[in-house]
ChimeraX commands (.cxc) that place a marker at each C-alpha (Angstrom):
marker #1 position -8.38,-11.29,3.15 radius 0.5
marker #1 position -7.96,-14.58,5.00 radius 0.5
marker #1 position -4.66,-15.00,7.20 radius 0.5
marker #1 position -2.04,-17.37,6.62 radius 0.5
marker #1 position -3.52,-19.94,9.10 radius 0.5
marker #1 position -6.81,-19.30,7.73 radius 0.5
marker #1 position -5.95,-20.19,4.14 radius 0.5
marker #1 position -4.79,-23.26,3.23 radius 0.5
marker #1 position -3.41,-23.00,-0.48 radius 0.5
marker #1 position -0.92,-20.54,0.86 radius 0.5
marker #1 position 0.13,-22.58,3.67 radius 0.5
marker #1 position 1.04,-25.21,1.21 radius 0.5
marker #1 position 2.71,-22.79,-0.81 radius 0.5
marker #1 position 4.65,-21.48,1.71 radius 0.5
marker #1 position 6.28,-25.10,2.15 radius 0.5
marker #1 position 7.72,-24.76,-0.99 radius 0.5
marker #1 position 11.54,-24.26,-1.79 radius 0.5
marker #1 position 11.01,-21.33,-4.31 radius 0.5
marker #1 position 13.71,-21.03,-7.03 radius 0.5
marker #1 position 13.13,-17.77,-9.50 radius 0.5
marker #1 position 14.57,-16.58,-12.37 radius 0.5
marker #1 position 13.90,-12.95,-13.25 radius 0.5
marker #1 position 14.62,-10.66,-16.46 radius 0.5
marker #1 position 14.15,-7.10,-17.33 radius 0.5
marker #1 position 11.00,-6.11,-19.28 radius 0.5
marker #1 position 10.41,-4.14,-22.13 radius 0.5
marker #1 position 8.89,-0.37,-21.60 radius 0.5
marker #1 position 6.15,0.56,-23.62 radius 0.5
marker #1 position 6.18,4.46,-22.24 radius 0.5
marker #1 position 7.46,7.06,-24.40 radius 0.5
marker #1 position 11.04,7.25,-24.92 radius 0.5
marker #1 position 12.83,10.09,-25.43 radius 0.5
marker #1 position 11.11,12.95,-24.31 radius 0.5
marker #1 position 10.37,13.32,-20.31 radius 0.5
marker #1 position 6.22,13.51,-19.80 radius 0.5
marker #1 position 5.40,16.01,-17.34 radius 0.5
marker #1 position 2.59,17.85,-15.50 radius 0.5
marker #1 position 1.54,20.12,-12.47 radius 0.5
marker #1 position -0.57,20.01,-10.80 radius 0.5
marker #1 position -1.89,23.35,-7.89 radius 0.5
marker #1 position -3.55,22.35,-4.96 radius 0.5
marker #1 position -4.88,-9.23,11.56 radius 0.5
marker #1 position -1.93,-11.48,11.25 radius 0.5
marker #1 position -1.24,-15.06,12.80 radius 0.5
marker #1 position 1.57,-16.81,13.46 radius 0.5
marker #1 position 3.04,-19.83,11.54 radius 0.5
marker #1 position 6.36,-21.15,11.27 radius 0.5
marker #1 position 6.26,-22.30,7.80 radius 0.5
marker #1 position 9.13,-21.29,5.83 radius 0.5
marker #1 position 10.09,-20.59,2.44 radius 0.5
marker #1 position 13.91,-20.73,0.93 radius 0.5
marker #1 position 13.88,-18.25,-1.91 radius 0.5
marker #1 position 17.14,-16.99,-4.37 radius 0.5
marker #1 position 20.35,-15.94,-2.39 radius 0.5
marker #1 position 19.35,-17.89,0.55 radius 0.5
marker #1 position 17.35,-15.98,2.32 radius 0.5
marker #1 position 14.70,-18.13,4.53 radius 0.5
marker #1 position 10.84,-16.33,4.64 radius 0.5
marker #1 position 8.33,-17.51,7.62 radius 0.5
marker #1 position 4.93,-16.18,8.42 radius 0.5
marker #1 position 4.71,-14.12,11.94 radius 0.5
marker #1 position 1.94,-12.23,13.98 radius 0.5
marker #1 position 1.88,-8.32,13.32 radius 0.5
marker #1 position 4.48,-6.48,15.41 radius 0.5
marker #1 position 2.77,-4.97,18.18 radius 0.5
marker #1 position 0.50,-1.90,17.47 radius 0.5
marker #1 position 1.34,-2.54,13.56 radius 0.5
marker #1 position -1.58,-4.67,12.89 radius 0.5
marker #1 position -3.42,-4.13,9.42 radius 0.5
marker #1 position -6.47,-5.45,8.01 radius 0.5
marker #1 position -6.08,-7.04,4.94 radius 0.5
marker #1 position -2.45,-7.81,5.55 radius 0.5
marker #1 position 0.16,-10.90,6.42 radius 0.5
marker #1 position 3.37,-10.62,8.27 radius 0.5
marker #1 position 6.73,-11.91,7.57 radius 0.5
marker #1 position 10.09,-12.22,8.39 radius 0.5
marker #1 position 12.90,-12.64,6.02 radius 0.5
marker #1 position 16.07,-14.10,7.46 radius 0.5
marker #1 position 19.22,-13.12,5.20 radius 0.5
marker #1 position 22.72,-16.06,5.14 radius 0.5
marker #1 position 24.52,-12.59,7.23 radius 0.5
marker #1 position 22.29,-13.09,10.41 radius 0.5
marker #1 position 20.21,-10.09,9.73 radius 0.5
marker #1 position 16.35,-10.60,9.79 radius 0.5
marker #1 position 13.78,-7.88,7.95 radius 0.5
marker #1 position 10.22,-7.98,8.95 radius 0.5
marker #1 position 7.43,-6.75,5.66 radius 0.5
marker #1 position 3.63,-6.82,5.58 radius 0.5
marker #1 position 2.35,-8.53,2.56 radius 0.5
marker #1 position -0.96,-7.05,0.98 radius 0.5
marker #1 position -3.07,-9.11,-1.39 radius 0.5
marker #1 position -6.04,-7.99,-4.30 radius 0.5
marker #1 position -8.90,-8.56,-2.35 radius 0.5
marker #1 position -10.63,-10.24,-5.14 radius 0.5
marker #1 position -9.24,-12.49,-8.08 radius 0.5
marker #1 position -7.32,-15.80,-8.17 radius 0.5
marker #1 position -3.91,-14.22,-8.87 radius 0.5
marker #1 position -0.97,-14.80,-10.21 radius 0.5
marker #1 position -0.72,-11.02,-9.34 radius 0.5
marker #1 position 1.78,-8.29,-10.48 radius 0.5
marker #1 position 4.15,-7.70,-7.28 radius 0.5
marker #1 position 5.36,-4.06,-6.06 radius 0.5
marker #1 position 7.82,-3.69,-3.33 radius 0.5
marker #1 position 7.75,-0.68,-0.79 radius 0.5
marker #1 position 10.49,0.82,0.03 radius 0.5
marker #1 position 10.74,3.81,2.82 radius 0.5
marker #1 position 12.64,6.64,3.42 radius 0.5
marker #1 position 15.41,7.19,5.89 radius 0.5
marker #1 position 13.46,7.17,9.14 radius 0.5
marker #1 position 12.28,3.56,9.10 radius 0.5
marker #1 position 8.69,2.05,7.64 radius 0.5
marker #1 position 6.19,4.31,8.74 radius 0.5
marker #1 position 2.45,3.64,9.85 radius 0.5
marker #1 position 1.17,5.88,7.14 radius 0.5
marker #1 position 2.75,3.57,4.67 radius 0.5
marker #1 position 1.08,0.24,5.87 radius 0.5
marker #1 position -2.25,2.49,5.88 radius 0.5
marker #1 position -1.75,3.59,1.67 radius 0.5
marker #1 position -0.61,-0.11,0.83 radius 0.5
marker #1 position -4.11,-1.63,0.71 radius 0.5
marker #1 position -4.98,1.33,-2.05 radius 0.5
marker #1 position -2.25,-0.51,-4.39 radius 0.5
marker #1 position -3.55,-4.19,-3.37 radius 0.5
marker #1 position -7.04,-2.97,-4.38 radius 0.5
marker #1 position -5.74,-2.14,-7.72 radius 0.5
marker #1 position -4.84,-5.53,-8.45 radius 0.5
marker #1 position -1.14,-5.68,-7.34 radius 0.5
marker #1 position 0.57,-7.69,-4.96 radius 0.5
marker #1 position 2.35,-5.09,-2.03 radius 0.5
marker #1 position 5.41,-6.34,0.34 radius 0.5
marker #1 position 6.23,-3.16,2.72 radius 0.5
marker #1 position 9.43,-4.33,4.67 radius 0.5
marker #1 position 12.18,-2.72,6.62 radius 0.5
marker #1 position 15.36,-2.39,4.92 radius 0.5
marker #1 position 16.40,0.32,7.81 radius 0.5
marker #1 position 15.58,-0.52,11.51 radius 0.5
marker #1 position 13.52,3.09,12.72 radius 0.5
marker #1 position 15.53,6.18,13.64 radius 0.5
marker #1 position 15.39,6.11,17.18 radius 0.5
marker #1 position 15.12,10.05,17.45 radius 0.5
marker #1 position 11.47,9.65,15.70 radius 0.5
marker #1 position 8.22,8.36,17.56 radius 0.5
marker #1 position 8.37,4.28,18.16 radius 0.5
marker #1 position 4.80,3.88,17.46 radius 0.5
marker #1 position 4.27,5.79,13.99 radius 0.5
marker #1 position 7.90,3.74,12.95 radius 0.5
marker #1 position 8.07,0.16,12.83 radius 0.5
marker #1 position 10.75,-0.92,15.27 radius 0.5
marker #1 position 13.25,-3.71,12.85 radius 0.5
marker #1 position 15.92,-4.92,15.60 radius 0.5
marker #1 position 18.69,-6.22,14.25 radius 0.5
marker #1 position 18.49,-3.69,11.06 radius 0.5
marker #1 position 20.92,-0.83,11.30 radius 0.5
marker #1 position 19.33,2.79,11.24 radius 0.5
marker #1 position 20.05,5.08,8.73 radius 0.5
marker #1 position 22.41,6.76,11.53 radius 0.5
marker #1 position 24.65,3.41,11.56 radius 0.5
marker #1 position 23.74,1.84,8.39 radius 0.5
marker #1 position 26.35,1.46,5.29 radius 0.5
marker #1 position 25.38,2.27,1.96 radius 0.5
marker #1 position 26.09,-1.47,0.94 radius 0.5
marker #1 position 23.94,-2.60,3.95 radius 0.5
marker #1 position 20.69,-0.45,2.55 radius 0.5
marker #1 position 20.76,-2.13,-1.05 radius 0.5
marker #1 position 21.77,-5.20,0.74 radius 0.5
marker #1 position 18.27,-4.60,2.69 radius 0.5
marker #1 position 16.48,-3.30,-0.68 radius 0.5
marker #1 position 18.09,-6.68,-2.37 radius 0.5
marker #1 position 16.44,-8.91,0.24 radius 0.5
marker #1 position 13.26,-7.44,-0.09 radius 0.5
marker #1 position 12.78,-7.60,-4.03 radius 0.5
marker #1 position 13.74,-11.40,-3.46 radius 0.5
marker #1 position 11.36,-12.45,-1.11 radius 0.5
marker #1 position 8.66,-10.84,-3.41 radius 0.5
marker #1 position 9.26,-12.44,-6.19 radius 0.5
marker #1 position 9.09,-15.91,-4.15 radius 0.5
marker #1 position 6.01,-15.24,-2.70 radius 0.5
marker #1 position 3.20,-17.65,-3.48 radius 0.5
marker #1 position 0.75,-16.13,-5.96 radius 0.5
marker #1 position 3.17,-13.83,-7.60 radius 0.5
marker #1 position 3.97,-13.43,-11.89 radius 0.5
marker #1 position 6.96,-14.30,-12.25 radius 0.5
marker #1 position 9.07,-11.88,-14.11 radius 0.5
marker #1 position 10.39,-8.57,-13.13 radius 0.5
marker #1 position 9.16,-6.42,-9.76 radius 0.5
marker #1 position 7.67,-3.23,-9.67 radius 0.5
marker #1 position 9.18,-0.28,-6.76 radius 0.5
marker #1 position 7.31,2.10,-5.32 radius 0.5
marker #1 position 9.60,4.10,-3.23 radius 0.5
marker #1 position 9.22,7.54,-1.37 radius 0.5
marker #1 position 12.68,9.71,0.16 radius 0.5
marker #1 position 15.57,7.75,0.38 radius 0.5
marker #1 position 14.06,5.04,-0.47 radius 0.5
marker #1 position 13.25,6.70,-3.86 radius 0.5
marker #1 position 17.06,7.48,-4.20 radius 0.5
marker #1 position 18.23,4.51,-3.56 radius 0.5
marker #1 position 15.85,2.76,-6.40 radius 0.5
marker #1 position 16.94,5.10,-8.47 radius 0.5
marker #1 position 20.45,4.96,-8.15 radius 0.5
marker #1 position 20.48,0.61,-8.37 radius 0.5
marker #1 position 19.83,-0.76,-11.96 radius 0.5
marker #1 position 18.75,-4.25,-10.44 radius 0.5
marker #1 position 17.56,-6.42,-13.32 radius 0.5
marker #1 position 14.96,-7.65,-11.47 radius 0.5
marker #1 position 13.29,-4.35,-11.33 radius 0.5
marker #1 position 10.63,-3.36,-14.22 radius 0.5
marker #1 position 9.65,-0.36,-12.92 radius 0.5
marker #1 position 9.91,2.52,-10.12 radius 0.5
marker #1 position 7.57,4.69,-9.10 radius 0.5
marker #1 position 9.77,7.36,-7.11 radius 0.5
marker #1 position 7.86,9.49,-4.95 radius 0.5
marker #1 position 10.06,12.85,-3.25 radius 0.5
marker #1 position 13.77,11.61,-4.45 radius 0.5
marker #1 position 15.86,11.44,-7.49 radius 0.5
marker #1 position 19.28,9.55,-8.77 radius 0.5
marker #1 position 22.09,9.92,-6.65 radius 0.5
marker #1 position 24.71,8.35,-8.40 radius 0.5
marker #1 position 26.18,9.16,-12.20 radius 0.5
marker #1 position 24.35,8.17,-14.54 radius 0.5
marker #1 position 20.50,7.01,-15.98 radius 0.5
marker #1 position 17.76,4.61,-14.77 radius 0.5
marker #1 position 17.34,1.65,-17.12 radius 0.5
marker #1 position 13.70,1.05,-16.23 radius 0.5
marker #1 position 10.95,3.03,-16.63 radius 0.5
marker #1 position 10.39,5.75,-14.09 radius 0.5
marker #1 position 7.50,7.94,-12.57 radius 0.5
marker #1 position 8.89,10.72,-10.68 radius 0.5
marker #1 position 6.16,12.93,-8.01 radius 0.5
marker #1 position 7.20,15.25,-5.49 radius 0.5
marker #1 position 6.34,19.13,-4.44 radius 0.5
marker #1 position 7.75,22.03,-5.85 radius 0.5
marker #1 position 9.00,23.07,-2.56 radius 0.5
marker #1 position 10.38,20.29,-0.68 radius 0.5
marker #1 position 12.06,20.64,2.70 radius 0.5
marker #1 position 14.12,17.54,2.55 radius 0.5
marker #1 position 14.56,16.82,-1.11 radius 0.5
marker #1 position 15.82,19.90,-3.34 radius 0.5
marker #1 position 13.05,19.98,-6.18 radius 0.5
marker #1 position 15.38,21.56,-8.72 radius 0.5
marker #1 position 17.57,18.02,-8.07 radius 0.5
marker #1 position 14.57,15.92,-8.80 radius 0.5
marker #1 position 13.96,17.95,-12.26 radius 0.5
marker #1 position 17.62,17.59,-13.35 radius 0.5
marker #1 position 17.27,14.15,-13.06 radius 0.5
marker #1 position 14.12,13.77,-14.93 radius 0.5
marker #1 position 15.87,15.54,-17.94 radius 0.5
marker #1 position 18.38,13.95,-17.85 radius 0.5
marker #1 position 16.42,10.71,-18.23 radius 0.5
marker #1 position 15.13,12.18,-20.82 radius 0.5
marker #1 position 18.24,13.46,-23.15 radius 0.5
marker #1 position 19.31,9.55,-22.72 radius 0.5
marker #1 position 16.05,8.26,-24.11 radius 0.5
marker #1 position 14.97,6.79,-21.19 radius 0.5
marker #1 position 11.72,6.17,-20.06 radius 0.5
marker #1 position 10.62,9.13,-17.67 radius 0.5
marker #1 position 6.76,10.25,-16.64 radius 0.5
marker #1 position 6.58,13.28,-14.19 radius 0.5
marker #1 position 4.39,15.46,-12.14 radius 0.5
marker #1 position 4.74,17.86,-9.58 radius 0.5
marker #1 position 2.67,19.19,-6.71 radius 0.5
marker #1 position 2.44,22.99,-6.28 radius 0.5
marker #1 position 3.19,24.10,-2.52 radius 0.5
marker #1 position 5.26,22.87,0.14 radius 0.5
marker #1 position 5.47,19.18,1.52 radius 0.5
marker #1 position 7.58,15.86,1.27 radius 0.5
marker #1 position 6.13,12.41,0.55 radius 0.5
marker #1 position 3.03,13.28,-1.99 radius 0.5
marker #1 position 1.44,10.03,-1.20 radius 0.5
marker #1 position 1.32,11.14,2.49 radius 0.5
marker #1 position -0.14,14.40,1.76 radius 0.5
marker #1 position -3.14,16.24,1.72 radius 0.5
marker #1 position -6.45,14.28,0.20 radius 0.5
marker #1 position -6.44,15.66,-3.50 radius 0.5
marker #1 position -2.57,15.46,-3.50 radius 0.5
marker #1 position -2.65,12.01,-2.32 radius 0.5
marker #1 position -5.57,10.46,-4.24 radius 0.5
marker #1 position -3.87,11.94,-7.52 radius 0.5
marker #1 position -0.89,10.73,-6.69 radius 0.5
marker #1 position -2.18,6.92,-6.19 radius 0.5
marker #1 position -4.02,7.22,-8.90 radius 0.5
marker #1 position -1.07,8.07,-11.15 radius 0.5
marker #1 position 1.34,5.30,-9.44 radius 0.5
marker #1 position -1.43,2.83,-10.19 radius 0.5
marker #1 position -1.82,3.71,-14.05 radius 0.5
marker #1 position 2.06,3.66,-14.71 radius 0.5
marker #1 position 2.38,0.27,-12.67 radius 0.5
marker #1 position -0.56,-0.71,-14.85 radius 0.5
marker #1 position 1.29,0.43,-18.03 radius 0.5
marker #1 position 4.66,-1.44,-17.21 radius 0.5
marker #1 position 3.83,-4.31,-14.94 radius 0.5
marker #1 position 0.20,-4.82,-15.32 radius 0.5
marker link #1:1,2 radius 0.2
marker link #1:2,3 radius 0.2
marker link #1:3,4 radius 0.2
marker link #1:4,5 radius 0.2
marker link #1:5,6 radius 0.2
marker link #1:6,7 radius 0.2
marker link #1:7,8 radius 0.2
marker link #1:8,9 radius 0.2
marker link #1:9,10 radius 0.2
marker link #1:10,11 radius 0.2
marker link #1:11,12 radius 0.2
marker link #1:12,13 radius 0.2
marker link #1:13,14 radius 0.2
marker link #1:14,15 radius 0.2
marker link #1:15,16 radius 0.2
marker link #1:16,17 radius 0.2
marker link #1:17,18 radius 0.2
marker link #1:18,19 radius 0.2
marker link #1:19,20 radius 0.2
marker link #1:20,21 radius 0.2
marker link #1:21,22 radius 0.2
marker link #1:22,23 radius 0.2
marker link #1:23,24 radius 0.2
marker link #1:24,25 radius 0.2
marker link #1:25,26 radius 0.2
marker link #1:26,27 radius 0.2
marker link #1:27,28 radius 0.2
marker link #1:28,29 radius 0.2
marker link #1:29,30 radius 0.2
marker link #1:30,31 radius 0.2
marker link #1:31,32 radius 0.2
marker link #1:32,33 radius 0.2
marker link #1:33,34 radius 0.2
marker link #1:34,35 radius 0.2
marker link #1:35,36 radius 0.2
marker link #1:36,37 radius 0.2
marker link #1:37,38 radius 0.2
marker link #1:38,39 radius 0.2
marker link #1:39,40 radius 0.2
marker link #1:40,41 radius 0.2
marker link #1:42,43 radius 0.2
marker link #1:43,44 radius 0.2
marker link #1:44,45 radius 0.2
marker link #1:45,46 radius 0.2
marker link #1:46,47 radius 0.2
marker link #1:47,48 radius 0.2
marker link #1:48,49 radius 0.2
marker link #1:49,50 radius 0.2
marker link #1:50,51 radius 0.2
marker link #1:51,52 radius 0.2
marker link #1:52,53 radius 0.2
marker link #1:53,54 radius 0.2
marker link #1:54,55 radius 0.2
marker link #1:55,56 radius 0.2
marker link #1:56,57 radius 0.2
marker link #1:57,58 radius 0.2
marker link #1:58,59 radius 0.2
marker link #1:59,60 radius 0.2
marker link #1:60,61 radius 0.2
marker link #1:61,62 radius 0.2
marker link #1:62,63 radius 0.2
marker link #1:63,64 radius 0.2
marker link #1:64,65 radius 0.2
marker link #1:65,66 radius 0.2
marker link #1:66,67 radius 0.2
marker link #1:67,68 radius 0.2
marker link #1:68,69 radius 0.2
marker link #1:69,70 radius 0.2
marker link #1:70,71 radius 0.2
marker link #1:71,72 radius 0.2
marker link #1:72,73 radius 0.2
marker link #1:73,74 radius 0.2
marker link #1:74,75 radius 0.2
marker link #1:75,76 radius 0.2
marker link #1:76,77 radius 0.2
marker link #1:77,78 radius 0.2
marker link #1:78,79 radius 0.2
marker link #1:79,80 radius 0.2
marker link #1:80,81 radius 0.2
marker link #1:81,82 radius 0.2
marker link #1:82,83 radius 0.2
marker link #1:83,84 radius 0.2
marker link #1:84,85 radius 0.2
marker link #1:85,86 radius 0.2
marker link #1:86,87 radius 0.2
marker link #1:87,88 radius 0.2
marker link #1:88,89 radius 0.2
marker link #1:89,90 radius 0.2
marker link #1:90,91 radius 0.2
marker link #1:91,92 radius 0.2
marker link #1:92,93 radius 0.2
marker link #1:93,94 radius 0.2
marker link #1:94,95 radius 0.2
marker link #1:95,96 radius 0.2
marker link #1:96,97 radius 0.2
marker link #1:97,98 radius 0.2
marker link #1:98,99 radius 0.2
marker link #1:99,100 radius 0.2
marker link #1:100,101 radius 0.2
marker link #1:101,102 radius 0.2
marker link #1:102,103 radius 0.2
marker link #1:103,104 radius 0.2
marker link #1:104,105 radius 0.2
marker link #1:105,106 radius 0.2
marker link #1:106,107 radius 0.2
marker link #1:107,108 radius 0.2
marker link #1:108,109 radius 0.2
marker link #1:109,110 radius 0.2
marker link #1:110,111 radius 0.2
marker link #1:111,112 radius 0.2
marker link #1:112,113 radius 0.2
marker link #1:113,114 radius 0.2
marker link #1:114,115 radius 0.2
marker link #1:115,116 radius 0.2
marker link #1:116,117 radius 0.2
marker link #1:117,118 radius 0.2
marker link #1:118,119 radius 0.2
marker link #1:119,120 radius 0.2
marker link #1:120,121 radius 0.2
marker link #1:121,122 radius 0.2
marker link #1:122,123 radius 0.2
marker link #1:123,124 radius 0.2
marker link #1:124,125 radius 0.2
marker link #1:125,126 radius 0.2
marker link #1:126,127 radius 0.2
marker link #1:127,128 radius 0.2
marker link #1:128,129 radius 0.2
marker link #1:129,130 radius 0.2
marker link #1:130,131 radius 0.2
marker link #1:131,132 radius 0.2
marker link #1:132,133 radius 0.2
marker link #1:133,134 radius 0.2
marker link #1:134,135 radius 0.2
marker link #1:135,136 radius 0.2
marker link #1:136,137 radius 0.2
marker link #1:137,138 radius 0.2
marker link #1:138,139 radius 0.2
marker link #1:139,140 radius 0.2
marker link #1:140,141 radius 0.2
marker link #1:141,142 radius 0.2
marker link #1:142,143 radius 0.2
marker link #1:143,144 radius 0.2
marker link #1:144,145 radius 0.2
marker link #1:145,146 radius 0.2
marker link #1:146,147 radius 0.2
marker link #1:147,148 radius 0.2
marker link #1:148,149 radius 0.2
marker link #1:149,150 radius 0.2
marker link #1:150,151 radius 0.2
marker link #1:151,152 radius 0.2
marker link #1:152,153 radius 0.2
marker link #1:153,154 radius 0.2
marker link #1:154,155 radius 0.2
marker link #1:155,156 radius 0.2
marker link #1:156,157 radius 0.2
marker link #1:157,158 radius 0.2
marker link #1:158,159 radius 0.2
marker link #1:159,160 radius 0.2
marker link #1:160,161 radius 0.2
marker link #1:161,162 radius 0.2
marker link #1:162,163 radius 0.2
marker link #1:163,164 radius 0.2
marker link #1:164,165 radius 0.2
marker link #1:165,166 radius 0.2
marker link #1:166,167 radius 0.2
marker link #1:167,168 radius 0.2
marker link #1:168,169 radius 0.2
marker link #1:169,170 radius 0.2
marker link #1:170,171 radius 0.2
marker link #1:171,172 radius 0.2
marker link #1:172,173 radius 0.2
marker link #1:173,174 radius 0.2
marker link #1:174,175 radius 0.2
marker link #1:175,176 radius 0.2
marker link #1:176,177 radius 0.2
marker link #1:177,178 radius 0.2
marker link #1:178,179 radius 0.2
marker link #1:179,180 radius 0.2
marker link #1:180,181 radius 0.2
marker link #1:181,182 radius 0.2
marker link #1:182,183 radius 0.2
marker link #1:183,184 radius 0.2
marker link #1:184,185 radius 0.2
marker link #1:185,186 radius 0.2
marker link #1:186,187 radius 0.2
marker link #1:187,188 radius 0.2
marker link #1:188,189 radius 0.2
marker link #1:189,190 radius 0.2
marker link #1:190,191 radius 0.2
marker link #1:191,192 radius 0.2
marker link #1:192,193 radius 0.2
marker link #1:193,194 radius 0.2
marker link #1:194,195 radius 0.2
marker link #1:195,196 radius 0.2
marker link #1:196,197 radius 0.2
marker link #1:197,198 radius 0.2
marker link #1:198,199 radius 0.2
marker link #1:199,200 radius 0.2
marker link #1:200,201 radius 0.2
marker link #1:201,202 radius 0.2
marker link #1:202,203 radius 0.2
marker link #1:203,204 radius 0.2
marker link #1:204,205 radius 0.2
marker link #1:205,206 radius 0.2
marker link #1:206,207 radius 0.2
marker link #1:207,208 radius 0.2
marker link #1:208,209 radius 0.2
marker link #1:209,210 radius 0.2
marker link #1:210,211 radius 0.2
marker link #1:211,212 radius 0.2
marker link #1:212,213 radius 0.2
marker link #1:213,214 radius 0.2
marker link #1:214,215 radius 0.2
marker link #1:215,216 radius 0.2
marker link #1:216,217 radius 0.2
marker link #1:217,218 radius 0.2
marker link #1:218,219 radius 0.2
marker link #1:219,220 radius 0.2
marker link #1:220,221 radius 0.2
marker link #1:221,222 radius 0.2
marker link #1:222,223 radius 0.2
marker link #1:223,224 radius 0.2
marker link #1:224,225 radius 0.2
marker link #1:225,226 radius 0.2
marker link #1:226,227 radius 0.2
marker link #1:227,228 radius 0.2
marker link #1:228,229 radius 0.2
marker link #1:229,230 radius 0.2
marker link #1:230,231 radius 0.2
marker link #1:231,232 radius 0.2
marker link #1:232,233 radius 0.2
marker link #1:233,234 radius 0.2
marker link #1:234,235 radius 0.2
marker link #1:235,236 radius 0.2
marker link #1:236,237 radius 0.2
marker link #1:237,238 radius 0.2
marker link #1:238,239 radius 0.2
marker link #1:239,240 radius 0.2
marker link #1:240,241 radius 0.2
marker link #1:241,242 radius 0.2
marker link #1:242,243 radius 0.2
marker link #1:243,244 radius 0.2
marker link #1:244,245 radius 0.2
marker link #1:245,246 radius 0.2
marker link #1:246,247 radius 0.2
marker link #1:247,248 radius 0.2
marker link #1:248,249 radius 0.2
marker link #1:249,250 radius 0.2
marker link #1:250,251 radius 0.2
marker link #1:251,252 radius 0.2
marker link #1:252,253 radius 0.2
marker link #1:253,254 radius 0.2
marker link #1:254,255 radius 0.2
marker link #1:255,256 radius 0.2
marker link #1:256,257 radius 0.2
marker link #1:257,258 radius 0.2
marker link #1:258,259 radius 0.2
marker link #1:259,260 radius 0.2
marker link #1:260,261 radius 0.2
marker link #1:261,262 radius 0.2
marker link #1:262,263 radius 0.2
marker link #1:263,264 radius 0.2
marker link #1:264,265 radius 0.2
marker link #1:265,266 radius 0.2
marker link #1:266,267 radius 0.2
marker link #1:267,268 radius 0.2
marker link #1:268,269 radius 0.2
marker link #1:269,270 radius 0.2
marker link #1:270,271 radius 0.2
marker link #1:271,272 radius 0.2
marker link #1:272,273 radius 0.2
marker link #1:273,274 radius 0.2
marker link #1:274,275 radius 0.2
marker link #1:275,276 radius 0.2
marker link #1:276,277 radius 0.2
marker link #1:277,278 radius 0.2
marker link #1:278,279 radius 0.2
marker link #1:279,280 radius 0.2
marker link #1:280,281 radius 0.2
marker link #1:281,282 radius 0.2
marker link #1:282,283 radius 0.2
marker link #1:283,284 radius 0.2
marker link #1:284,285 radius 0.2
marker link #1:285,286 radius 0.2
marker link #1:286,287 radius 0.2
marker link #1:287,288 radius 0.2
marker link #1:288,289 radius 0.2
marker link #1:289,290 radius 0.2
marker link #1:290,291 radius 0.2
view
């Protein structure tokens, strides 16, 4: 995929003041009854800007040192409170767009390498990815697998109002994105990240794909969910991630789930057949609700 400076319909794009309004789809999955199975087993730099919703200002930058991806664009996202997020932006390699949009969102030790690595398998299937920061890295994990976000609290010092804050920013600047539908945003969100989706019925959002969390707050999910993870997770208590899934369920919400047999956290990140089933099922529900 051509760069920002290589590619000048989105440099022109990018010059635009973006206004957006969004609305919650419709779910055509199942209501009612949970569905689940198991299974055993180079950037450049620009200083265009863009002014999206809520005032938040987005300009093209190089890759972060060492976080370079093929296929990928990098930008920052300065919020009205001072604080600046940094997100790689993954295009469909092929096709004239405008494309469905899904928003990464990490778990509690920062945007990992392994996640800019998977994003290109959800660009290829026709979606539009942004994989930002919402939490600067945990400084007690390795600098180089964790993208370094100054200015972005850690999970160690960060509120709960400033990680939906840093969610919120990011589901705005992908819906203001040049070759994006309009209309609602997909998630695809692994940990805390996955939690946190869960547990905030933004309007905006028309479906999450939560990967190794559950809802953490009373309640149900008003969109439609897909919920993977193992059956013995060492950071998320599977039994936690079931309850939630019925309870989905008893409130007739939309709910798809399948679980991993063995031990592990993040399926997406896991072993070959564990992660290429996973994908595969994150692409067909995206399909199913946002395609």
């Amino acid at each position: 995929m051509a760069s920002l400076a290589r590619n000048p319909r989105l440099l022109v794009a990018l010059t635009l003041v973006v206004t957006a309004a969004s609305a919650c789809s419709g779910s055509r999955a199942t209501v009612g009854s949970a569905r689940r199975s198991t299974t055993t087993t180079s950037t450049s730099t620009t200083s265009t800007t863009v002014t999206p919703p809520h005032g938040i200002r987005i300009t093209g930058v190089a890759a972060p040192a060492g976080f370079a991806t093929p296929g990928s664009t990098w930008i920052s996202i300065a919020r009205p409170d001072g604080v600046t997020q940094l997100a790689s932006v993954f295009r469909p390699p092929t096709g004239s767009g405008p494309f469905p949009v899904a928003v990464f969102l990490h778990g509690s030790s920062g945007l990992p390498r392994p996640a800019l690595d998977w994003a290109p398998r959800l660009a290829a299937a026709g979606f539009v990815v942004v994989a930002g920061c919402y939490l600067g890295a945990d400084p007690r994990v390795a600098s180089q697998v964790f993208l370094p976000c100054p200015g972005v609290p850690d999970d160690l010092h960060a509120s709960p109002d400033a990680s939906t804050a840093g969610v919120s920013t990011l589901v705005d600047a992908a819906g203001a994105l040049p070759g994006v539908r309009p209309g609602p945003r997909a998630e695809v969100a692994i940990s805390l990240g996955a939690n946190l989706a869960l547990s905030t019925d933004d309007p905006r959002v028309g479906a999450i794909a939560a990967d190794s969390g559950h809802r953490t707050v009373p309640g149900t999910t008003a969109a439609p969910v897909l919920l993977l993870g193992m059956t013995t997770d060492p950071n998320v208590p599977h039994p936690l991630v079931v309850a939630f899934e019925q309870a989905q369920a008893a409130a007739g919400r939309p709910v798809d789930a399948h679980y991993f047999r063995g031990t592990g956290h993040v399926t997406i990140f896991g072993p070959p057949a564990v992660a290429d089933d996973a994908t595969r099922r994150i692409v067909a529900f995206l399909r199913e609700h946002e395609g």
